[in-house]
C-alpha positions as CSV (number, residue, x, y, z in Angstrom):
1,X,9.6,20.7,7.6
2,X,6.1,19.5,6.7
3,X,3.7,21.8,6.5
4,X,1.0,19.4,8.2
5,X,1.4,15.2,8.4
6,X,-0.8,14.6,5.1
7,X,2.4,16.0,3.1
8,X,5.8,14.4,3.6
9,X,9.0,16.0,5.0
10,X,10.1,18.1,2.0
11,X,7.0,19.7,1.7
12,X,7.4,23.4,2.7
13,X,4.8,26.6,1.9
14,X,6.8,30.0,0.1
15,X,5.1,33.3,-0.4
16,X,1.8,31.0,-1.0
17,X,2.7,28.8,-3.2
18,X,3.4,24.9,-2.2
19,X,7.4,23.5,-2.7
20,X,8.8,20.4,-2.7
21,X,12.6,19.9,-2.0
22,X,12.4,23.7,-2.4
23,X,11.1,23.4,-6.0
24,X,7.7,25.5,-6.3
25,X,4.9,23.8,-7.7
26,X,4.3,26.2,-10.7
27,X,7.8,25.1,-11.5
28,X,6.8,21.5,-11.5
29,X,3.4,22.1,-13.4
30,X,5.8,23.9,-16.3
31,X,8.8,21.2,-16.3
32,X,6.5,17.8,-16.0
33,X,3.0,19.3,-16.7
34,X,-0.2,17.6,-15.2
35,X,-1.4,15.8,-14.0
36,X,1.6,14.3,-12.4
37,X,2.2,12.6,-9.3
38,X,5.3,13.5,-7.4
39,X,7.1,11.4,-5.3
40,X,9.4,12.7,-2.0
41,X,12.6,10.1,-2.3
42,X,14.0,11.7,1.1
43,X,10.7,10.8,2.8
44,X,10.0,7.3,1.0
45,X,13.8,6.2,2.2
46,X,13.3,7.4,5.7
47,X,10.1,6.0,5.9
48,X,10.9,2.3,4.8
49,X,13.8,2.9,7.5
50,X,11.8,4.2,10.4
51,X,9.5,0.8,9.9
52,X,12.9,-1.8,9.8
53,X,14.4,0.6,12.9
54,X,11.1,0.5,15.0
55,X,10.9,-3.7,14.1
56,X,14.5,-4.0,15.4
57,X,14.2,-1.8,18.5
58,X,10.5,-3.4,19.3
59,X,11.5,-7.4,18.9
60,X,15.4,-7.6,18.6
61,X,16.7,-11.4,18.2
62,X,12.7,-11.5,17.1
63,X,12.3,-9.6,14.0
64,X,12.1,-10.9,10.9
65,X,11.8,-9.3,7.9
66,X,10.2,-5.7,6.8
67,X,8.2,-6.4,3.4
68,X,7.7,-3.4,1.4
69,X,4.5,-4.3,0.0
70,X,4.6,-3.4,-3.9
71,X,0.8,-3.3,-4.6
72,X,0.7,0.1,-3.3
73,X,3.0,1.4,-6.1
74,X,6.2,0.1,-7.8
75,X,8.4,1.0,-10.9
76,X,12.0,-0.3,-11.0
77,X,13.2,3.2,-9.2
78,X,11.0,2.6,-6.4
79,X,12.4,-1.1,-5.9
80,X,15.7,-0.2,-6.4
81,X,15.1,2.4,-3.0
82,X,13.9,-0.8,-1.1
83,X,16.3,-2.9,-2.2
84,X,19.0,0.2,-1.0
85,X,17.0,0.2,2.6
86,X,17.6,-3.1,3.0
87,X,14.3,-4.8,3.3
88,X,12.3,-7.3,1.3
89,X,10.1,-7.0,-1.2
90,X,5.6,-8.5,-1.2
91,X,4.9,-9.3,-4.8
92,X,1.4,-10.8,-5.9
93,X,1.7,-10.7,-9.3
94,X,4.0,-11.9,-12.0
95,X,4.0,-8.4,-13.4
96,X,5.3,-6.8,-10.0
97,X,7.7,-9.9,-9.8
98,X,8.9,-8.4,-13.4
99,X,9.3,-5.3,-12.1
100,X,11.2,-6.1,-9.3
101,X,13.6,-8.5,-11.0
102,X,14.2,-5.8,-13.4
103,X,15.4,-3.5,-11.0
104,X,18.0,-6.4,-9.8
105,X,15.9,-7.0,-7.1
106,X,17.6,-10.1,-4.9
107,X,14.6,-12.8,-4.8
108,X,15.5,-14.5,-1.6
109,X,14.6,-11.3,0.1
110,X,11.1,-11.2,-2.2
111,X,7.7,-12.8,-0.5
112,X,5.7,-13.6,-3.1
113,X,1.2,-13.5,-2.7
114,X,-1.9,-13.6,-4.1
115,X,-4.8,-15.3,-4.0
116,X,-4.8,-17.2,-7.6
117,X,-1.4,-17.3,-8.5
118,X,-0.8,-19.3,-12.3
119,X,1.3,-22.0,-12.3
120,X,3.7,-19.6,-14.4
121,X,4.0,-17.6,-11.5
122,X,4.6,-20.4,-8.7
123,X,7.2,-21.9,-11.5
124,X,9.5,-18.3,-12.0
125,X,8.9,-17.8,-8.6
126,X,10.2,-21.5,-6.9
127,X,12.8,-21.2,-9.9
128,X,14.5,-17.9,-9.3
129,X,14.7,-18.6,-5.5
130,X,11.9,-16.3,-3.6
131,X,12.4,-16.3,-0.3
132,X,9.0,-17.5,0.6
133,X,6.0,-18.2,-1.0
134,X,2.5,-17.4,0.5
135,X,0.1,-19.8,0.2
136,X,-3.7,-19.3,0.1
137,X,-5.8,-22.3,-1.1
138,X,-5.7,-26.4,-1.0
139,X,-5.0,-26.2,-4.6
140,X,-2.3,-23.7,-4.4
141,X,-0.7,-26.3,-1.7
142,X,-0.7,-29.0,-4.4
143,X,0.8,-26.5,-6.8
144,X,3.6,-25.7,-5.2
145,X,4.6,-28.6,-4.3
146,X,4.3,-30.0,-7.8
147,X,6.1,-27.7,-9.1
148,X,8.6,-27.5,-6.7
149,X,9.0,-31.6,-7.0
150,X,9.8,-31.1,-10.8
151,X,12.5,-28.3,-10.2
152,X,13.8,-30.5,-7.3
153,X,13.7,-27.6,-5.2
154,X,12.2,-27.5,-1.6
155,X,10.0,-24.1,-1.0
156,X,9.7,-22.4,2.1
157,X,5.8,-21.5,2.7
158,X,3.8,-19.4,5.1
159,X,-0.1,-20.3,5.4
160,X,-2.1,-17.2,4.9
161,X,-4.9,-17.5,8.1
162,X,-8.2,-15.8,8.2
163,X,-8.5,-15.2,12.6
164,X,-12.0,-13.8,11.9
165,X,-11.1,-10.4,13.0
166,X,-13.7,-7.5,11.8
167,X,-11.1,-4.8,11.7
168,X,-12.2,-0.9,11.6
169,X,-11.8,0.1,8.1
170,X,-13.7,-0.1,4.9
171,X,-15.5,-3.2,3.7
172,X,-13.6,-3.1,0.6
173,X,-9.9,-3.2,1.8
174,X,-10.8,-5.3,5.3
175,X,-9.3,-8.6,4.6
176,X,-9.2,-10.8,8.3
177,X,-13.0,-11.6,8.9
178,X,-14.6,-14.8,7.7
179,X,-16.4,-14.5,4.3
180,X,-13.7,-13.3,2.6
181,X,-11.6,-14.7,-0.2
182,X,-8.3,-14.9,1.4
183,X,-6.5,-17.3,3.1
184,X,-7.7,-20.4,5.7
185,X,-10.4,-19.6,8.0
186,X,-8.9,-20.7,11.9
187,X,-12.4,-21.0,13.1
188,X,-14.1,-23.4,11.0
189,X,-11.0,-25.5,10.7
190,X,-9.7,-24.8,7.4
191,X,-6.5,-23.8,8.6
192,X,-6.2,-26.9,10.2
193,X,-6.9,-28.8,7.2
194,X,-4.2,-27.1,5.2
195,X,-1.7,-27.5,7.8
196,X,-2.5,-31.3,7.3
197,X,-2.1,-31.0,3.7
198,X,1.0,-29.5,4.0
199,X,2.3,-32.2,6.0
200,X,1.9,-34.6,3.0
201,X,4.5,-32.6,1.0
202,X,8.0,-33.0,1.7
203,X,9.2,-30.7,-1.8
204,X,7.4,-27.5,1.1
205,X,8.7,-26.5,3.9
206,X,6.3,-24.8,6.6
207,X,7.9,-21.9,8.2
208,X,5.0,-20.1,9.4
209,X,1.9,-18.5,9.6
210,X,0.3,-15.3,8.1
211,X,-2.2,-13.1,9.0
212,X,-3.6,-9.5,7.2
213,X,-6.5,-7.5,8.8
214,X,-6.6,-5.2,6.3
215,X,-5.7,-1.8,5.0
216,X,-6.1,1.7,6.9
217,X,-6.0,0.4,10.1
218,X,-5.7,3.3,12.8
219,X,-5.7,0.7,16.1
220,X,-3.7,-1.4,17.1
221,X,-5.9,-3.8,19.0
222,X,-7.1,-5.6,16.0
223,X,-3.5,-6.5,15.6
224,X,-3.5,-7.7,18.7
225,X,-6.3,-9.8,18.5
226,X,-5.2,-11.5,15.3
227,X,-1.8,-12.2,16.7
228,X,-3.3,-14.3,19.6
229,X,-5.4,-16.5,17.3
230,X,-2.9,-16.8,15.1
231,X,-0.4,-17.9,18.1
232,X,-2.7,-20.3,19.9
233,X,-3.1,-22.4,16.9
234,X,1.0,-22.1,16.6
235,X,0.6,-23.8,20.0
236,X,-1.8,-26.2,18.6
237,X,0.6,-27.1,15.7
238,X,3.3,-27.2,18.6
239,X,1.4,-29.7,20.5
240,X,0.7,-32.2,17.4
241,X,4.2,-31.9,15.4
242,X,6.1,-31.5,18.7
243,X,8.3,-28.9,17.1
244,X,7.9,-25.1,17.0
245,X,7.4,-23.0,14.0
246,X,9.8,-20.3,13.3
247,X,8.0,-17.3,11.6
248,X,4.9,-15.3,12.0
249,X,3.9,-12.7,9.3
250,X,0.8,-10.3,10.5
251,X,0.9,-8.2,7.8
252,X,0.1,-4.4,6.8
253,X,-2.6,-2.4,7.0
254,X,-1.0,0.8,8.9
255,X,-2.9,3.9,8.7
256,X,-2.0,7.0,7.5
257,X,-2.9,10.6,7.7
258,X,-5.4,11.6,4.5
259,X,-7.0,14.3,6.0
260,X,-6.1,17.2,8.9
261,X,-7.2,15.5,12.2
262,X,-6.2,11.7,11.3
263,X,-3.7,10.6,13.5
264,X,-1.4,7.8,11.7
265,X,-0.2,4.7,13.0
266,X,3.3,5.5,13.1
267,X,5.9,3.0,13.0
268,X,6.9,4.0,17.1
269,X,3.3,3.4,18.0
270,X,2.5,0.2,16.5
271,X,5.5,-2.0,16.7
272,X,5.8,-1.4,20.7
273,X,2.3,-2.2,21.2
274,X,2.4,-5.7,18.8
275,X,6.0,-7.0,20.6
276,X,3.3,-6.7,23.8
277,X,0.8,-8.7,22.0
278,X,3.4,-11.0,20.7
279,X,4.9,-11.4,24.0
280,X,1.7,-11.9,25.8
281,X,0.2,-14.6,23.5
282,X,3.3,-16.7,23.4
283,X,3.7,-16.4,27.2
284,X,0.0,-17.1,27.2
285,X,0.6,-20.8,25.3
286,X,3.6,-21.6,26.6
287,X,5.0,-20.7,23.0
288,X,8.5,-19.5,22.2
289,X,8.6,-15.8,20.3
290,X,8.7,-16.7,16.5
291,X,10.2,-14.0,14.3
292,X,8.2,-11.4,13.6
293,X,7.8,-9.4,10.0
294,X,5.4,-7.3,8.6
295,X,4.5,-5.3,5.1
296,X,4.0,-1.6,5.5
297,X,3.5,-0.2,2.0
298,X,0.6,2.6,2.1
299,X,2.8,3.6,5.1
300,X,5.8,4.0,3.2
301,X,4.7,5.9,0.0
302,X,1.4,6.9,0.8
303,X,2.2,9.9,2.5
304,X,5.7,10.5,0.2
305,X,3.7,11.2,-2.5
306,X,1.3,13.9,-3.8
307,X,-0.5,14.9,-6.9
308,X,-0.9,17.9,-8.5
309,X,-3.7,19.3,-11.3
310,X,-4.7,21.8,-13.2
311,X,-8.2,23.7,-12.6
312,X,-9.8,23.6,-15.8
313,X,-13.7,25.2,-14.9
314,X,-15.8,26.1,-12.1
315,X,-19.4,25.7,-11.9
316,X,-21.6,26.8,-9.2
317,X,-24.2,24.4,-8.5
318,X,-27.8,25.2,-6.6
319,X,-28.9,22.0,-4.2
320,X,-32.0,21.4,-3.3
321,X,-32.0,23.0,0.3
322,X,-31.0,26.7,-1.4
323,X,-27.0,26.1,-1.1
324,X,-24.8,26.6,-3.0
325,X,-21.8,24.3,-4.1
326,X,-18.5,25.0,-6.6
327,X,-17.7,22.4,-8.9
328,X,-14.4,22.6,-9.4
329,X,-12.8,20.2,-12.6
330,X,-9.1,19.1,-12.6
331,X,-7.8,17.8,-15.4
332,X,-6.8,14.1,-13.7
333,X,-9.8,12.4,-12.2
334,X,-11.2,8.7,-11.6
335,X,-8.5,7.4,-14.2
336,X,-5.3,8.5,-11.7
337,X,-7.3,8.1,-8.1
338,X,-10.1,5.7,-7.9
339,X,-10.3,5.1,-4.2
340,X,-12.7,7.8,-3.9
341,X,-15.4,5.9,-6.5
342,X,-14.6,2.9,-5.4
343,X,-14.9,2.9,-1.8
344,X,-15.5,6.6,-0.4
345,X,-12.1,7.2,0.1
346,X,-11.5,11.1,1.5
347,X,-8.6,13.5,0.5
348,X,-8.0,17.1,1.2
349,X,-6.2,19.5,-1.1
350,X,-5.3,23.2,-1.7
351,X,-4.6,25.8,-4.0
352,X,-0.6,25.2,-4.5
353,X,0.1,28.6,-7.3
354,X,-0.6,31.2,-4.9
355,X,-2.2,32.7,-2.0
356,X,-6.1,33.0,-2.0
357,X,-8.9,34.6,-0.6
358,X,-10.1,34.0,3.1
359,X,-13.3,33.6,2.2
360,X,-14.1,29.8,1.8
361,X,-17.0,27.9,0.0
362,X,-18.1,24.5,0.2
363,X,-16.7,23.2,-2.7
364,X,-16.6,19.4,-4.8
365,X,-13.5,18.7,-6.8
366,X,-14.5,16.3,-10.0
367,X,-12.4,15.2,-13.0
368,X,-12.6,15.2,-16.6
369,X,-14.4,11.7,-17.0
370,X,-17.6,10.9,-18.3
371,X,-19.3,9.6,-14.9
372,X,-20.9,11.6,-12.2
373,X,-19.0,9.3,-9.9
374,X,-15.7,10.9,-11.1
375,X,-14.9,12.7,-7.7
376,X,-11.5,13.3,-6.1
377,X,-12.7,15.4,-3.9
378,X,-16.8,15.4,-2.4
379,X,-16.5,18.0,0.2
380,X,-14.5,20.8,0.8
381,X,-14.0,24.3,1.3
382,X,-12.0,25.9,-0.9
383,X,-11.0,30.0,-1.6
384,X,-14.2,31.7,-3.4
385,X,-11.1,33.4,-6.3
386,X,-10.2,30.0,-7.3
387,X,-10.1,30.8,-11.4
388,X,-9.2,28.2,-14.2
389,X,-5.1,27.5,-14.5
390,X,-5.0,27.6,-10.8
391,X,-3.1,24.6,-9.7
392,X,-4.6,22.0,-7.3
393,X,-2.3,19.5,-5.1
394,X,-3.7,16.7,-3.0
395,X,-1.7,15.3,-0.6
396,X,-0.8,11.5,0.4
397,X,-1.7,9.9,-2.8
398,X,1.5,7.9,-3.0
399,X,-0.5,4.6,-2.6
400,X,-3.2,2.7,-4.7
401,X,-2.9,5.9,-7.0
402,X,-0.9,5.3,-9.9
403,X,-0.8,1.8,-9.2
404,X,-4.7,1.8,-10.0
405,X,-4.7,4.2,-12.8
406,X,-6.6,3.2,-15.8
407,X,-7.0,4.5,-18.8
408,X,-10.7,5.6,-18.7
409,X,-12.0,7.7,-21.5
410,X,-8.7,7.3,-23.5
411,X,-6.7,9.3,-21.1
412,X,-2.9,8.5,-20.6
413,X,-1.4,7.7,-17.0
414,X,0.0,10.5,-15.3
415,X,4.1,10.2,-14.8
416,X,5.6,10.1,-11.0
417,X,8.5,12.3,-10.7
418,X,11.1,12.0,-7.9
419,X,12.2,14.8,-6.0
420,X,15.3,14.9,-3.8
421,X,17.7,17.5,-3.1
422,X,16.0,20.2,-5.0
423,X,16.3,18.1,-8.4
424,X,13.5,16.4,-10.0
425,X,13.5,13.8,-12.5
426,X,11.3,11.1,-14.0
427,X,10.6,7.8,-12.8
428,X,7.8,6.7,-14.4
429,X,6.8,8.6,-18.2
430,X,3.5,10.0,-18.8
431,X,1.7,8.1,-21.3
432,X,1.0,9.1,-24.7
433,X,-1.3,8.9,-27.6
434,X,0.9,6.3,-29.1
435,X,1.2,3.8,-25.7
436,X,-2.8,3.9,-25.6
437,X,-2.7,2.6,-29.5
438,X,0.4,0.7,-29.5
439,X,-2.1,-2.6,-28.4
440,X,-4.1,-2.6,-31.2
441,X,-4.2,-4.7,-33.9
């Protein structure tokens, strides 16, 4: 049993010291070293189920597809898993369409995005069969048709709408309002216009529309929002083609739990409430329910995942106001989690080794980087007897973690280890000296 909803399932607490799958952390730290991100397999599968059982039990004859969405973190392992749960696969790159077809992934169960995909990428895409291709751009319209022309190959499409929705999350990671750079704005009629364009093509096939608010979203009534814009101009396109489209994509975005108080948008909360959004919209226009999918990936492996460090030193720091403040450095940093540079993003995290002092003080957890900006943690309490060697786990950093590692300062990725049924193993290697030099010339 989790010991609170930031850590996944197999996370239990023994004489102090933090366990995963039973496996004590200090045994981890010696077997894989850090930093190291490791990955709960039990909770990852029953999470990607959980999602395609609540889509099934919300919309029945009406659900389409769950798309595990692979920017949040993929490796062949990780897409074998999806493949094994028996939903589809969000690419938006040619490298995570690599990965994926490396693992044996089948591609008519792989939706394939991006805002600027090459031509090489609409070509291996149209050529191995994806099941659907979302498009973003005029240009990208004409691309895909071309290229689908000289494969003589029709390609089904959804058009990725912008319903000028300002959802409640950061400005970096919302993705639905209008001056943004994806997809075809509804209200100045740029959707229209590619829905027009389309129309011209007969190597595409229009299945549907798309729609993505954006990313840690804790409500559902943005959802809802989006899916009645999206729906009325389904009725609009209803109305001019006198035919029906079949599909309707609204996306990801599904909040998790990062620190003690959030509450998550769990897959029994949010599917009920966008069937009723759905339901109402279509009733609304007189439209028949299209199937419905959408792309949970920070919901998946987000909380399946946590990483654990290595204290190196502790400074105490004297602000301005007479305070004081522990700076406490891990040996990991901005290179393996840069959410919390990039956009403020907040963790919590605790002493894993052993059991500490009562006695708390307001502490800042940094990394080894060269940039004052390199903070994991900005404020926390932590146990006044934390001493170098100590180890440090954070919880639900399954996604956007080691999928935007770098390799800042020189300093090799961290591995992901999967843990199931009190055995660990490697998914992913640590990096070495020689990968970091193997690109020069």
């Amino acid at each position: 049993m989790a010991i609170d909803k930031v850590w996944s399932s197999q996370i239990s607490h023994r004489a102090g010291e933090l366990c995963l799958g039973g496996i004590a952390a200090r045994s981890l730290a010696t077997n894989f070293g850090t930093p190291t991100f490791f990955l709960d397999e039990q909770d990852f599968r029953d999470r990607a189920r959980a999602w395609k059982s609540a889509l099934v039990g919300a919309f029945g004859d009406h659900s389409g597809n769950v798309y595990y969405a692979a920017k949040a973190f993929i490796c062949t392992e990780v897409a074998r898993w999806v493949a094994q749960s028996r939903i589809g696969l969000d690419v938006c790159t040619g490298g995570e369409l690599a990965v994926a077809l490396a693992a044996g992934f089948p591609p008519e169960r792989m939706q394939v995005h991006g805002n600027n995909k090459s031509m090489a990428e609409i070509s291996q895409a149209i050529e191995i069969g994806v099941g659907v291709i979302v498009v973003d751009s005029l240009i990208e319209i004409a691309r895909v048709a071309s290229i689908a022309k000289s494969l003589g190959k029709s390609q089904k499409i959804l058009l990725r709408l912008t319903p000028g929705i300002e959802a409640h999350t950061h400005e970096s990671i919302a993705t639905a309002h209008e001056d943004v750079k994806f997809g075809f704005s509804i209200a100045s009629g740029a959707a229209w216009e590619a829905i027009l364009k389309v129309c011209t093509h007969k190597e595409i096939e229009l299945i549907g529309f798309h729609s993505h608010i954006g990313s840690q979203i804790l409500a559902t009534d943005a959802f809802g929002v989006a899916a009645d814009r999206v729906i009325e101009l389904a009725a609009k396109f209803r109305d001019e083609f006198g035919y029906e489209l079949a599909e309707l994509d609204l996306g990801g975005g599904f909040g998790i739990a990062y620190l003690p108080g959030d509450v998550p948008l769990l897959p029994e909360i949010v599917l009920p409430a966008l069937w009723t959004a759905v339901e109402s919209a279509c009733q609304k226009y007189r439209l028949g329910i299209p199937k419905v999918s959408i792309e949970p990936g920070r919901a998946i492996v987000g909380p399946a995942m946590f990483t654990l460090y290595e204290i190196g030193t502790i400074k105490k720091v004297i602000l301005e106001n007479g305070a004081e403040r522990n700076y406490i450095s891990v040996d990991g940093g901005m290179s393996d989690n840069i959410r919390t540079s990039l956009y403020g993003a907040q963790y919590t995290g605790i002493i894993a080794n052993r059991n500490c002092s009562d006695e708390l003080a307001l502490s800042r957890v940094v990394g080894k980087h060269c940039e004052t900006g390199d903070i994991v943690i900005r404020d926390i309490y932590l146990p006044v007897d934390v001493v170098p060697g100590d180890l440090f786990a954070v919880p639900a950093t399954g996604a956007y973690g080691r999928s935007m590692a770098s390799n800042y300062n020189h300093v090799p990725r961290p591995p992901v280890v999967a843990v199931i049924d009190g055995k660990a193993r490697v998914i992913l290697r640590r990096e070495t000296p020689a990968d970091l030099l193997r690109l020069d010339m």
